[in-house]
TIKOLTOR-113368 format. One line per field, with one value per residue (C-alpha): residue in one letter; x, y, z; residue number from 0. Coordinates in steps of 0.02 Angstrom, whole numbers, padded with zeros to 5 digits. Each point is the difference from the previous one (the first is absolute). Layout:
N
r (a/...) $
c1 (X/...) $
c2 (Y/...) $
c3 (Z/...) $
k (NUM/...) $
END
This chain:
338
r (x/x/x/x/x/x/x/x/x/x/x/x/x/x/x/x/x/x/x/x/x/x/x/x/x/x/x/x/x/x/x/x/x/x/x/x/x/x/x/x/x/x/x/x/x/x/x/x/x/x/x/x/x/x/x/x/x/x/x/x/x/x/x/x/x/x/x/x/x/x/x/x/x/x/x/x/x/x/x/x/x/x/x/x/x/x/x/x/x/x/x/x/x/x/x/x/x/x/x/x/x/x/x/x/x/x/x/x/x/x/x/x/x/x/x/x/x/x/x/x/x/x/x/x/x/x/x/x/x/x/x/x/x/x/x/x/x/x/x/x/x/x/x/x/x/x/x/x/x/x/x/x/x/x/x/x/x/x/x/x/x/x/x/x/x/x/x/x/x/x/x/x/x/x/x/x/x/x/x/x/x/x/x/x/x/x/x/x/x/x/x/x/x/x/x/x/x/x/x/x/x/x/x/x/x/x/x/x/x/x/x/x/x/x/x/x/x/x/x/x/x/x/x/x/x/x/x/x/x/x/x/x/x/x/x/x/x/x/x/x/x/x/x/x/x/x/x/x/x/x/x/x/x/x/x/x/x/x/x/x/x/x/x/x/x/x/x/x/x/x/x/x/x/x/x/x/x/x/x/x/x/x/x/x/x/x/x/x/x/x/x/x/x/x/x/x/x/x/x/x/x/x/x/x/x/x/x/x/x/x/x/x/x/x/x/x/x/x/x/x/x/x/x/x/x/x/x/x/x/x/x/x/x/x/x/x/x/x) $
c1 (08047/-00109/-00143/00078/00027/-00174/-00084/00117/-00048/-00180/00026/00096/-00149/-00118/00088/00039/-00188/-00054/00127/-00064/-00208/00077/00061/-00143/-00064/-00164/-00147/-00152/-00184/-00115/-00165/-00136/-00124/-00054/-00049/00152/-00091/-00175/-00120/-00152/-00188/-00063/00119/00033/00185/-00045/-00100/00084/-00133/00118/00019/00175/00057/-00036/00165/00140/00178/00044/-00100/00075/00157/-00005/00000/00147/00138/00059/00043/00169/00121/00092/-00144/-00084/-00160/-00093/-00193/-00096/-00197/00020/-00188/-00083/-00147/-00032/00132/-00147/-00041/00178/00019/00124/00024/00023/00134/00092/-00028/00074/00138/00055/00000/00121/00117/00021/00051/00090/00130/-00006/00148/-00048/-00115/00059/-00163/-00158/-00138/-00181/-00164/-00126/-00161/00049/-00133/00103/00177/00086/-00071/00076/00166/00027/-00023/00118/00123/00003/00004/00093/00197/00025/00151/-00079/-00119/-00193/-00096/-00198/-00109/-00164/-00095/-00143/-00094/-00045/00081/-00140/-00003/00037/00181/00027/00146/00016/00124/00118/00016/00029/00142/00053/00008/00083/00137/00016/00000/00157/00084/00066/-00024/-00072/-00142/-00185/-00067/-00157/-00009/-00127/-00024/00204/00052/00064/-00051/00070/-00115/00015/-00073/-00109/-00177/-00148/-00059/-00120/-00158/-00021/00172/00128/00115/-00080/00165/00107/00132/00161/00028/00185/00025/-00064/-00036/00009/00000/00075/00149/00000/00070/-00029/00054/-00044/-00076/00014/-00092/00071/-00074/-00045/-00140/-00062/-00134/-00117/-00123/-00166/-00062/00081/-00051/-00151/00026/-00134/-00028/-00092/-00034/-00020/-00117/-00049/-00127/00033/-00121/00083/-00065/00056/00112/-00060/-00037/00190/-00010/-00100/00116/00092/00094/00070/00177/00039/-00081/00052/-00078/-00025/00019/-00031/00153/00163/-00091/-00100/-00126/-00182/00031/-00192/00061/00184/-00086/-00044/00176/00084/-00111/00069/00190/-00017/-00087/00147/-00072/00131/-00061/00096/-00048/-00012/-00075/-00136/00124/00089/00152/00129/00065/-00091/00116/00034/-00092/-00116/-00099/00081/-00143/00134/00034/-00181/-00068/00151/-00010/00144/00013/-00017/00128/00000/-00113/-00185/-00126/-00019/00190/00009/-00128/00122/00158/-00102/-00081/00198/00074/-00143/00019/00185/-00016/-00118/00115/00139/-00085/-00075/00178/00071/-00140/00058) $
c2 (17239/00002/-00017/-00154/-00085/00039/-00087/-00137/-00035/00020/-00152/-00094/00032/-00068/-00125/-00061/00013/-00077/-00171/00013/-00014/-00130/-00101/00020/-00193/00003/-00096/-00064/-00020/-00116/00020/-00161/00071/-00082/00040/00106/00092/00016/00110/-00039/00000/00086/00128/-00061/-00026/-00138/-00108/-00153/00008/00063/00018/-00049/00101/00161/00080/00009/-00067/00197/00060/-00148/00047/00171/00026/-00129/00089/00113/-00103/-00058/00128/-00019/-00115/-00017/-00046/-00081/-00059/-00094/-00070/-00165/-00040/00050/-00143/-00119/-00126/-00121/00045/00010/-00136/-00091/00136/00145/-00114/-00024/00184/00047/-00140/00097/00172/-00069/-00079/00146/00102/-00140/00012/00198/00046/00174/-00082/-00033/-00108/-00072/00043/-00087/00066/-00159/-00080/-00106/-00131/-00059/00061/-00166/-00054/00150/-00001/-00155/-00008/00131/-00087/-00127/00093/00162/-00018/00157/00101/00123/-00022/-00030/00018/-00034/00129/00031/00035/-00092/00166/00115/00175/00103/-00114/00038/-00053/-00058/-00115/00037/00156/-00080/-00148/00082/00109/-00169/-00094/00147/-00019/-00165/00025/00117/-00119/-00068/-00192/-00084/-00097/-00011/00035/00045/00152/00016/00053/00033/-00175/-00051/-00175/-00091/-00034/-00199/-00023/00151/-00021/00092/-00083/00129/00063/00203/00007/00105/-00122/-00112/-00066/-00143/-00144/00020/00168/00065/00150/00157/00201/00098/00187/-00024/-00109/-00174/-00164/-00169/-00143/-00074/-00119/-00048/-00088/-00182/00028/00150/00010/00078/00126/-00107/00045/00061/-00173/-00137/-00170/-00039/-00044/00001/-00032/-00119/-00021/-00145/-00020/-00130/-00103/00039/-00091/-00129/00106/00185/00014/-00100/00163/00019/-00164/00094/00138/-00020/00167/-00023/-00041/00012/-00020/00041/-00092/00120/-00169/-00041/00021/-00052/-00016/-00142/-00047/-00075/-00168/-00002/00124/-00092/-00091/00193/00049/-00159/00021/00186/-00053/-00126/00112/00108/00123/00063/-00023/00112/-00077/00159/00052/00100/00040/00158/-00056/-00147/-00132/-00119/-00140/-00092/-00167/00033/-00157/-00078/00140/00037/-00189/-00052/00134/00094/00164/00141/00087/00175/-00004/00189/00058/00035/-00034/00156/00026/-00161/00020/00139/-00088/-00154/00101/00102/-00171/-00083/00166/-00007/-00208/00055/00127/-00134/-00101/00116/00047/-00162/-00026/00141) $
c3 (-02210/00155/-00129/-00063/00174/00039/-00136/00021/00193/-00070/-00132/00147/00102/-00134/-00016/00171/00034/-00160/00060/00177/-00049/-00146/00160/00101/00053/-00118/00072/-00093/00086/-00110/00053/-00003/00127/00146/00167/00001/-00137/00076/00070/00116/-00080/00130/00044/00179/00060/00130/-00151/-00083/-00156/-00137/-00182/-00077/-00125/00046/00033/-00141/00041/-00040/00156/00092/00009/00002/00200/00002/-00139/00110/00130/-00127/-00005/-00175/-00087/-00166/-00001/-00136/-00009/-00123/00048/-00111/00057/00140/00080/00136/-00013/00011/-00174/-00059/-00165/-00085/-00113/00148/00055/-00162/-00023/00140/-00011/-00161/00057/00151/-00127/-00085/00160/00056/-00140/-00004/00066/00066/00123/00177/00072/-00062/00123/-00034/00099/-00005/00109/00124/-00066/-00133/00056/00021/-00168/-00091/00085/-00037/-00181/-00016/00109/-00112/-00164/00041/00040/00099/-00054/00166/00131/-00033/00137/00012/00124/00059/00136/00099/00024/-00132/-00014/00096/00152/00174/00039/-00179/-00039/-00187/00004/00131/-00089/-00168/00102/00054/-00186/-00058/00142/-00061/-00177/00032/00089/-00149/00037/-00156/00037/-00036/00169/00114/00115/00134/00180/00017/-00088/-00138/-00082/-00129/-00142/-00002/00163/00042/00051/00063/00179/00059/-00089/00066/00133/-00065/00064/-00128/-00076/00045/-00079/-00066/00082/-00050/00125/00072/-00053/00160/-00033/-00151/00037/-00096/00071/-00099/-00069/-00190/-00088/-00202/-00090/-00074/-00176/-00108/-00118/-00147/-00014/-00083/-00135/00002/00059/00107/00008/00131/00160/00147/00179/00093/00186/00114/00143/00142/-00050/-00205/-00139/-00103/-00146/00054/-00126/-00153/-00077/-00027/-00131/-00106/-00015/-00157/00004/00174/00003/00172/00183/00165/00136/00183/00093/00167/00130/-00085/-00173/00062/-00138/00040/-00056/-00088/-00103/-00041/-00161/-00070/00032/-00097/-00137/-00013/00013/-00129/-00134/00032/00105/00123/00196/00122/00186/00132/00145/00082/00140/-00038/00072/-00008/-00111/-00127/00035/-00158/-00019/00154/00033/-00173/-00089/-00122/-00028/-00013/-00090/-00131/00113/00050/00164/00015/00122/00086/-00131/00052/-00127/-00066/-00036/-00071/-00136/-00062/00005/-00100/-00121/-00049/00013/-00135/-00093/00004/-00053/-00156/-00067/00010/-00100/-00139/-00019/-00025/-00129/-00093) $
k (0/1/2/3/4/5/6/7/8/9/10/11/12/13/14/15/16/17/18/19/20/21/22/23/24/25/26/27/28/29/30/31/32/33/34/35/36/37/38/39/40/41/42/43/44/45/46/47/48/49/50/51/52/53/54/55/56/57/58/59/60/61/62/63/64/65/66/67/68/69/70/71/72/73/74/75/76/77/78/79/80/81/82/83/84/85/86/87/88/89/90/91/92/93/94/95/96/97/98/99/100/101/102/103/104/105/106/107/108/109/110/111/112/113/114/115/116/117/118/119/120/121/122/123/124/125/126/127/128/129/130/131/132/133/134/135/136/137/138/139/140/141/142/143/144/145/146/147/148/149/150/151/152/153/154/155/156/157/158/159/160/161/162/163/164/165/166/167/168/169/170/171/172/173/174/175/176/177/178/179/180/181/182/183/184/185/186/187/188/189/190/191/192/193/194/195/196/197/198/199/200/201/202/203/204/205/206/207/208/209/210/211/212/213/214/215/216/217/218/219/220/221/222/223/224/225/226/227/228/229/230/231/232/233/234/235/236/237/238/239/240/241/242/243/244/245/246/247/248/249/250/251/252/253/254/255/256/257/258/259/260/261/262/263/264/265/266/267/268/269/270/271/272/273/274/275/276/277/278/279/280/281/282/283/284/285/286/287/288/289/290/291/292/293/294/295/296/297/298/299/300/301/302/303/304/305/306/307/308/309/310/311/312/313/314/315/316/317/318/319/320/321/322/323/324/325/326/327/328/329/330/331/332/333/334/335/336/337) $
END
């Protein structure tokens, strides 16, 4: 008898401690590389000459797992580069793999190392393409991992705060805040402070306090291709012919102009732009300023010339919104021709 109540508080054991891992919050780590993920060239910790890349997302977050009592940690290197040399099809990659773990129910919080160069641009096309069912949260660092005073493994300890906070948004964490996604943007080249707009709240020693932010309009992942959009700047003192080139683009379906102040347009170069707009090219009117409104109809531009505001978007965000929105238009109509 004492045999038999033995092995049965061993099975109830099992199983209590089977249920209690089961429950464990489960956290997945998708690795992109970085400066999060480098190493210097010449093996100095004071040098800021670095190779991205270097350091897998496995390595990463190995110092920072024990630091959550009760955790499951997951990691997955979905490419591992300079984000200046990230592509379209890195992007869509990655936009896929963070799908998948989005609607995997086991998963508590998607946390993505990436560069800083390109951070905005990334979050953002999965802001608009990824409904979060849990929190996504972008992270990197602005020195690499075998710095002096590096910033990467407190700000991973940070995302990861957030990500088990539960709130589900796509968000930036860096240097203790949070950001939303939509209005991120990096304002400093080399400070680790380098991060600014649309911040949501704080990290400080772990404890999360923020606000939110969705999106008005979700996306699909597109294809392998999406239709082509570029961007053009503005300048004092700009040719009448600095963007003629653009005429003879016959593939280019969309163009966002980095205009002066609110969106102003160089009015030798308004002729161009109405050319565009009435061969059905799309013109998106932004700013080089990296913050504040494109007011709609700003010196009648959008009257004169068949153009759209940006609004809060900066250029960069806006050629990703345009080029989901044309992509999102050309399904539509392949559909109906079907």
């Amino acid at each position: 008898m004492n045999m038999i109540k033995s092995l049965l508080m061993i099975v109830v054991l099992t199983i209590g401690l089977a249920t209690a891992f089961a429950n464990k919050p489960e956290v997945i780590v998708l690795g992109t590389g970085g400066t999060i993920s480098a190493v210097s060239d010449s093996g100095s910790n004071t040098s800021s000459i670095y190779t991205a890349g270097k350091v897998s997302v496995l390595d990463l977050i190995k110092p920072i797992t024990s630091k959550f009592t009760g955790v499951k940690f997951k990691a997955e290197q979905v490419f591992n580069k300079d984000s200046g040399n990230i592509t379209y099809k890195d992007i869509r990659d990655l936009a896929l793999v963070v799908k998948k773990y989005n609607d995997d129910k086991n998963i508590r919080a998607i946390v993505i190392t990436h560069g800083t160069d390109t951070m905005q641009e990334t979050a953002y096309f999965l802001f608009l393409t990824i409904q979060p069912k849990k929190p996504i949260v972008i992270v990197g660092s602005m020195r690499s991992s075998d710095q002096l005073s590096s910033d990467g493994a407190m700000n991973l300890y940070d995302a990861i705060s957030v990500g088990l906070s539960g709130h589900k948004h796509v968000m930036v964490v860096m240097n203790d805040n949070i950001y939303s996604a939509k209005y991120v943007q990096k304002m400093n080249t080399t400070n680790v402070d380098a991060f600014k707009q649309g911040r949501l709240g704080t990290v400080t020693d772990g404890k999360v306090e923020f606000f939110t932010y969705h999106p008005e309009k979700y996306y699909k992942i597109p294809g392998e291709s999406v239709p082509k959009v570029v961007i053009a700047s503005t300048w004092e003192g700009m040719p009448s012919d600095s963007l003629d080139y653009l005429l003879e683009d016959k593939g280019l379906k969309g163009l966002v102009v980095a205009g002066l102040g609110d969106g102003n347009i160089p009015s030798d170069v308004w002729s161009v732009i109405s050319k565009l707009t009435k061969k059905g090219v799309v013109v998106i009117r932004s700013s080089r300023v990296p913050s504040g409104e494109n007011t709609y109809n700003y010196n009648n531009l959008d009257d004169k010339l068949g153009t759209i505001p940006s609004y809060f978007m900066t250029p960069d965000k806006a050629r990703i919104k345009l080029e989901l929105e044309l992509n999102n238009q050309n399904t539509s109509s392949s559909k109906a021709k079907k």
